[in-house]
C-alpha positions, 0 to 999 in steps of 0.5 A: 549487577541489577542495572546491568541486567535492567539496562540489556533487558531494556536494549534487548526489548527495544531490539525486538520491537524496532525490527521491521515486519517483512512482506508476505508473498503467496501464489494466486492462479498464475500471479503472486500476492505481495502484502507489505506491512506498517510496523504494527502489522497493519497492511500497508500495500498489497497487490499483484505480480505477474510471472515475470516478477512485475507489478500487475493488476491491481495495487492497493495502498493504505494509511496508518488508520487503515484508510485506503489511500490509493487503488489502481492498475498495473500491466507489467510493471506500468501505471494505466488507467484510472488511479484513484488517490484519497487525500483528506477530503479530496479525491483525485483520479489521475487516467495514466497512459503508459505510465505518463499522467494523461489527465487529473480531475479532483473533487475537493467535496466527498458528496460530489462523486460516489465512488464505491471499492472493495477494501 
């Protein structure tokens, strides 16, 4: 009876931990907030959608350690502008014109460019 018990406490607690943490969404003036989670609760992405349910405004995305990864613009639902992707020690701004790469320039050293952004 005891390792029946241990045996189904043991399933359940692996149950409970193994499910995955939902998305939070609040209202911000006219646009949604959309927050996405890794499974220890850290933010994995956040960032905006309009009225019409697009991706609008600025995106960010982060790592398991809580690094910024990527950080750049959407206007309804498209990639524009400069996107910035952090890799190691390389930096990578990629310009996107309507959703299409116009251009990439990588600095492979930190100290070549100062790039300062709000977490």
């Amino acid at each position: 009876m005891k390792k029946i018990l241990l045996s189904a406490a043991i399933l359940f607690s692996g149950i409970v931990f193994s499910q995955d943490v939902k998305p939070s969404f609040e209202k911000e003036g006219d646009a949604i907030k959309g927050t996405f989670y890794f499974e220890n609760g850290d933010i994995r992405q956040q960032g905006f959608y309009n009225k019409e349910g697009k991706l609008h405004g600025e995106w960010k995305s982060y790592d398991t350690n809580g690094n910024k990864v990527a950080m750049g613009q959407y206007i309804n639902g498209v990639k524009t502008g400069k996107w910035f992707f952090w890799n190691d020690n390389k930096l990578s701004e990629v310009n996107y014109d309507n959703n299409t790469i116009a251009s990439v320039t990588t600095w492979s050293n930190k100290s070549d460019v100062v790039v300062n952004f709000n977490n």
